[in-house]
ROLUM-673511 format. One record per residue (C-alpha): x, y, z; residue number from 1. Coordinates in steps of 0.25 Angstrom, whole numbers, plus 5000, padded with zeros to 4 digits. Layout:
<atoms>
     x     y     z  resi
     X     Y     Z   NUM
...
</atoms>
This chain:
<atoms>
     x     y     z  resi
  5497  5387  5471     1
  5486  5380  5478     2
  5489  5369  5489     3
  5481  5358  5489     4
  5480  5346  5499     5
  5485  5332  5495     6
  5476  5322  5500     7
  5481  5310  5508     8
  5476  5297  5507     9
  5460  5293  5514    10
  5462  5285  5525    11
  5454  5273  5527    12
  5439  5277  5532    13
  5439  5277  5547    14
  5427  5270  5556    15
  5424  5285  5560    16
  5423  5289  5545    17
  5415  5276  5542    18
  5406  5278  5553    19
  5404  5295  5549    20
  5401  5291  5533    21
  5391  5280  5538    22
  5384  5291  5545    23
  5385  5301  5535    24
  5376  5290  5526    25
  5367  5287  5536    26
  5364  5303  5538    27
  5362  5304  5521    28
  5352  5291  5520    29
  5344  5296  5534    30
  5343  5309  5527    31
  5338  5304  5515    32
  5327  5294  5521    33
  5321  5303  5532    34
  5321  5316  5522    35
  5316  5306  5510    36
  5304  5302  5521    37
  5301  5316  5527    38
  5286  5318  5524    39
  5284  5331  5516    40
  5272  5338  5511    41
  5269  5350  5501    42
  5276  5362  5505    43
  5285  5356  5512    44
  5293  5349  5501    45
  5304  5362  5500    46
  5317  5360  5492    47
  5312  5348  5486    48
  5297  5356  5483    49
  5306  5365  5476    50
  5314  5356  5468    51
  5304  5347  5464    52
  5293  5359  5460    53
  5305  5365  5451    54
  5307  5352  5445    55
  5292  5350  5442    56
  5291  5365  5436    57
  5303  5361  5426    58
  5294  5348  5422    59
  5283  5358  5419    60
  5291  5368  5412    61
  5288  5378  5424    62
  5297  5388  5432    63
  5306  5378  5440    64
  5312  5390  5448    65
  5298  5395  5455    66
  5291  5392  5468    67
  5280  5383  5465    68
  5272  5374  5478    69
  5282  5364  5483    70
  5293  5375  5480    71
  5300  5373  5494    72
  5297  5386  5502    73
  5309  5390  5511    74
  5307  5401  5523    75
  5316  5411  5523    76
  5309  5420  5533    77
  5320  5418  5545    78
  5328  5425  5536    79
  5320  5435  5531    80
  5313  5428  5520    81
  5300  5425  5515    82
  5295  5413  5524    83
  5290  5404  5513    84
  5299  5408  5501    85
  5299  5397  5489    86
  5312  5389  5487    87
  5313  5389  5473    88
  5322  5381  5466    89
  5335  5389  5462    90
  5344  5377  5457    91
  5348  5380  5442    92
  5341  5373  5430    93
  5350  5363  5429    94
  5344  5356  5441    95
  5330  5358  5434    96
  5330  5344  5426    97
  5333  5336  5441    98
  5320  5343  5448    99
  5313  5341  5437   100
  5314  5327  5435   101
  5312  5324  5450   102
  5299  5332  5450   103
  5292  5321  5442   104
  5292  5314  5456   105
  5281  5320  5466   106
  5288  5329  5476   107
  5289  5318  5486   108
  5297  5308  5477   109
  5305  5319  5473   110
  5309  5323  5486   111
  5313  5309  5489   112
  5321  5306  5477   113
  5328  5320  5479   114
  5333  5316  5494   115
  5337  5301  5490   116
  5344  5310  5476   117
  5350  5320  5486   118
  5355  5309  5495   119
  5362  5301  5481   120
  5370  5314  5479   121
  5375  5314  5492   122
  5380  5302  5493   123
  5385  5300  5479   124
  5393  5314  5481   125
  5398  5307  5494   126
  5401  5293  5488   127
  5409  5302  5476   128
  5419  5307  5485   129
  5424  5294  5490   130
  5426  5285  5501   131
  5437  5293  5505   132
  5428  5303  5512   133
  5431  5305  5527   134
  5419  5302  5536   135
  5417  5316  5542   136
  5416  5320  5525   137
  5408  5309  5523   138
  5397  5313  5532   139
  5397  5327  5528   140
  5394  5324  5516   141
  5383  5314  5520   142
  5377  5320  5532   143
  5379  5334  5533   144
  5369  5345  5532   145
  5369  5351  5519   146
  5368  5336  5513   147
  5355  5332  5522   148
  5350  5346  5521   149
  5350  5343  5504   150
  5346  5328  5506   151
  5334  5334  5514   152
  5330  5345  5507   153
  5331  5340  5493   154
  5343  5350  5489   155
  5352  5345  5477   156
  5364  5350  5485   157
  5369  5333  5485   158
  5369  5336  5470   159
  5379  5346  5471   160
  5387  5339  5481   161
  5389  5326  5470   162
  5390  5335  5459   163
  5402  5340  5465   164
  5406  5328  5472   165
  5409  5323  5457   166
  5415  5336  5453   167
  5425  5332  5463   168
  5427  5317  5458   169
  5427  5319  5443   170
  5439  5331  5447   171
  5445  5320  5455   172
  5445  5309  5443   173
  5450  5320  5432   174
  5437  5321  5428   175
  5435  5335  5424   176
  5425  5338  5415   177
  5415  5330  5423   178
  5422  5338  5435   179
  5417  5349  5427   180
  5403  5344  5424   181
  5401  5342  5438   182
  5405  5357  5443   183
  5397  5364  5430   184
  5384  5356  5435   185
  5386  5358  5448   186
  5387  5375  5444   187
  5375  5372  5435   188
  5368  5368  5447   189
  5372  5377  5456   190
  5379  5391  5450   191
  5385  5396  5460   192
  5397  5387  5461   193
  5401  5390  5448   194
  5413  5397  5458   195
  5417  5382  5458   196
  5422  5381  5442   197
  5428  5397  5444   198
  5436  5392  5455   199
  5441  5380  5447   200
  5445  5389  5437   201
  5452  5398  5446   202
  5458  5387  5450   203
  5463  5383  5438   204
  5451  5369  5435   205
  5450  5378  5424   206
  5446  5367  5415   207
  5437  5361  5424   208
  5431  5375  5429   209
  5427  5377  5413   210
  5420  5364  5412   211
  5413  5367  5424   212
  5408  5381  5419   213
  5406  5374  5405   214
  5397  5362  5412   215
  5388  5372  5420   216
  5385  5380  5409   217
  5380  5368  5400   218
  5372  5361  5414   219
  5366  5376  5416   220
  5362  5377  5403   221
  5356  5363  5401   222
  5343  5366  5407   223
  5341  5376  5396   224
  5339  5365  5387   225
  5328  5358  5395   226
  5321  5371  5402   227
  5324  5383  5392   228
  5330  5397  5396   229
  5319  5400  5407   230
  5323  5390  5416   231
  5335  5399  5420   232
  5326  5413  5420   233
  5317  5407  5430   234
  5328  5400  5439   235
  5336  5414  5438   236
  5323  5421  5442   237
  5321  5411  5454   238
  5335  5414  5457   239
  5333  5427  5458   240
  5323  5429  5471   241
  5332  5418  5478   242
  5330  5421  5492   243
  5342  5409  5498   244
  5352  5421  5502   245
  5343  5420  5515   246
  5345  5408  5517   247
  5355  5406  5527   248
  5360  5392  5521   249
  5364  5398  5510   250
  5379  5403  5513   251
  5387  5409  5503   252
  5391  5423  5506   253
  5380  5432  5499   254
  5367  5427  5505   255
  5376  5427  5518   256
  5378  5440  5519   257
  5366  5445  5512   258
  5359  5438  5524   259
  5368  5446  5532   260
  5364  5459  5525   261
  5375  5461  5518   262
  5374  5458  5505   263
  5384  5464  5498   264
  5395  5458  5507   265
  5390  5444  5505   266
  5391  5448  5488   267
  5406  5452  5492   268
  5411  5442  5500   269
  5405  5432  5488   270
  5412  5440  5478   271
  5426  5441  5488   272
  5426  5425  5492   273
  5424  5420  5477   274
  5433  5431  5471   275
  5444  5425  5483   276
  5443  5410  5480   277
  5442  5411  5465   278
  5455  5420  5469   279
  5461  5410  5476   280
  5459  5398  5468   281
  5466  5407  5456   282
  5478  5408  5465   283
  5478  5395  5471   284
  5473  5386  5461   285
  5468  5376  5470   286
  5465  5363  5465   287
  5453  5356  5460   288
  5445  5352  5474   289
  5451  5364  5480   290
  5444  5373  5469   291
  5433  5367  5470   292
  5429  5368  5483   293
  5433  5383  5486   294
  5424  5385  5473   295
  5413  5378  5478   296
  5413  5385  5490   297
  5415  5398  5482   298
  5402  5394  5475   299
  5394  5393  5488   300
  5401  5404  5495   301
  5401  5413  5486   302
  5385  5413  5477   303
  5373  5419  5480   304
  5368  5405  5486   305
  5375  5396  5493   306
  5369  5385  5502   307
  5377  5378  5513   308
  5374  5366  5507   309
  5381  5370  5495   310
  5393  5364  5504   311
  5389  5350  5499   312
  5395  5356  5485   313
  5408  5358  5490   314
  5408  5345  5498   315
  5416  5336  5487   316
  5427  5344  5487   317
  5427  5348  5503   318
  5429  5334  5507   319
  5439  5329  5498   320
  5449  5328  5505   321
  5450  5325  5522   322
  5444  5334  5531   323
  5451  5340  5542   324
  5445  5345  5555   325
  5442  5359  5547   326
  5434  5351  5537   327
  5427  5344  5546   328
  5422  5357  5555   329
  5418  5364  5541   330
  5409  5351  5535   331
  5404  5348  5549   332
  5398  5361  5551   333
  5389  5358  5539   334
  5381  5351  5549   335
  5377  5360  5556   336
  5360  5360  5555   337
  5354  5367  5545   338
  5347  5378  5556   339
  5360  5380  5562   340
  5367  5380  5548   341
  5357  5393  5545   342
  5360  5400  5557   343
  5369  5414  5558   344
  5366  5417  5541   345
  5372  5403  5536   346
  5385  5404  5543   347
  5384  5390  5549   348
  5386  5385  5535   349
  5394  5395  5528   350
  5406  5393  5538   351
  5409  5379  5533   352
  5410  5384  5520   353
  5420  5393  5522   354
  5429  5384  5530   355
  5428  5373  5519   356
  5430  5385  5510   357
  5444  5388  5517   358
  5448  5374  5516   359
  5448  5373  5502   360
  5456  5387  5502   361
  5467  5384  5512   362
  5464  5366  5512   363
  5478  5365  5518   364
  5475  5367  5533   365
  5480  5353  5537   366
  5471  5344  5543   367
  5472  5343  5561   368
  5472  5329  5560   369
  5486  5328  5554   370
  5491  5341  5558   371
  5502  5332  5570   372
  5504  5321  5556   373
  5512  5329  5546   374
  5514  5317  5536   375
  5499  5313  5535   376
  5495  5328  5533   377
  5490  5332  5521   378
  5501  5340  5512   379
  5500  5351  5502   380
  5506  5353  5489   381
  5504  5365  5479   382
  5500  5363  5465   383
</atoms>
């Protein structure tokens, strides 16, 4: 039987909390007003050269999924790369539709709208998880670096993060087919964490993991009606000469290792660690938040690509309920500057992942600040 935590009451916002979600606002709107206004010229328009040329190739009926001259170039020769290799987009068809009606702009407007878009997601997810957010969670999820890094770049990760943000509500209302709506587009969009429904099922959401797998399925297949069958040979064809395993932001197990030269471990130690936490959430049968973030973090973990930003998916689940001093030291190392971050193959980033990881598995560790208060502690039960 698993143990869960039963939350206590939120106490009434501190001036220090107060003050700490204030600042996490001003960071987001400073982010969006100086990278909104940074000057920008042909060549230099990367992510967002990528996304908006794949969005005008759709209107034109052409390849979304090649280089074409504002693709974003990204140089990969510190690692052993070409120096000027074309970052293509590799984000599935179902995202094709949004590029492509964003690339009626000229690139300029679009990548204006895409920050002051990104920005929205993030603080709508925010908003969605309630005022009872302590202020170190609040900033996080406001200031840290993977969200300026996605504001800045033009990345959709803020999309992820209030996809699942509202996952997590609609479960929390009873709400479970839109629960499942939410999950299935979030895999359509990013296949990797289909993990996330196996481990609900595991779990026992079977239900719930159903819908899920049932809801990606139709969204994956949607773009079928508007773009025909070719759509998904040129996008597995792009996928195919993806070189992001070098790429030392990207921290699951498998380009870890494979930048380590051992590939064959990296395959292993995937195979072993999702083998283990489907395992556990068989036996343990954890609930419904617990699930889902030892899922999402499988997804990440455990794929051929996971980016360190792929944290801002499991973020929802990660803060709701109140940080302890573990907690805290595992989100506050994400933000840790990006250069840094890269350093010694990614570690910087990966490390936060497994002590959040561990959190979700063993989420019973009780917090130091009521360790000498018994009665205000939190206390388990077994369901």
């Amino acid at each position: 039987m698993a143990s869960t935590i039963v939350e206590t009451s939120q106490p009434p916002a501190t001036l220090h909390s107060r003050l700490a979600r204030i600042c996490g606002w001003i960071v987001l709107l400073g982010t969006v007003f100086i990278f909104a206004l940074v000057p920008r010229g042909p060549g230099k328009y990367a992510v967002f050269g990528t996304y908006w040329e794949s969005g005008h190739a759709a209107i034109y009926g052409l390849n979304p999924y090649t280089a074409y001259p504002e693709t974003g170039r990204v140089d990969y020769s510190p690692y052993g790369g070409s120096a000027a290799t074309p970052d293509v987009n590799l984000n599935p068809p179902v995202l094709l539709p949004y590029f492509q009606l964003l690339a009626h702009l000229t690139i300029l407007r679009f990548i204006v709208l895409q920050i002051f878009i990104s920005a929205l997601w993030f603080a709508a997810g925010t908003l969605l998880l309630g005022p009872g957010l302590q202020g170190r969670q609040a900033i996080c999820l406001l200031a840290s670096v993977p969200v300026i890094a996605a504001i800045s770049s033009g990345q959709i990760y803020g999309l992820l993060f209030l996809i699942s943000a509202l996952a997590w509500q609609f479960h929390k209302k009873g709400w479970v087919v839109w629960c499942a709506v939410c999950i299935g587009l979030l895999v359509a969009i990013k296949p990797t964490f289909l993990l996330w429904p196996m481990i609900l099922f595991f779990a026992g959401h079977r239900r719930l993991a159903l819908l899920s797998v049932t809801a990606a399925t139709l969204f994956s297949a949607s773009p079928l009606l508007i773009y025909g069958p070719g759509v998904y040979r040129d996008w597995l064809a792009a996928l195919a000469y993806d070189p992001h395993w070098l790429d030392h932001k990207n921290v699951a197990l498998m380009p870890f290792f494979t930048r380590l030269g051992h590939t064959a471990t990296g395959i292993t130690a995937a195979a072993v660690v999702a083998a283990a936490l489907l395992g556990y959430a068989w036996k343990d049968r954890p609930n419904f938040d617990t699930a889902s973030g030892i899922g999402i973090t499988a997804g990440i973990l455990c794929a051929p690509l996971g980016w360190y930003a792929y944290v801002l998916i499991l973020a929802p689940f990660f803060v709701a309920r109140r940080w302890n001093w573990f907690d805290t030291l595992a989100a506050s190392i994400f933000f840790v500057p990006l250069p840094l971050g890269e350093s010694a193959n990614g570690i910087a980033y990966l490390l936060p992942l497994l002590l959040i990881l561990s959190r979700f598995l063993w989420g019973n560790t009780p917090d130091v600040g009521t360790l000498n208060f018994p009665k205000a502690s939190t206390s388990c039960s077994t369901t």
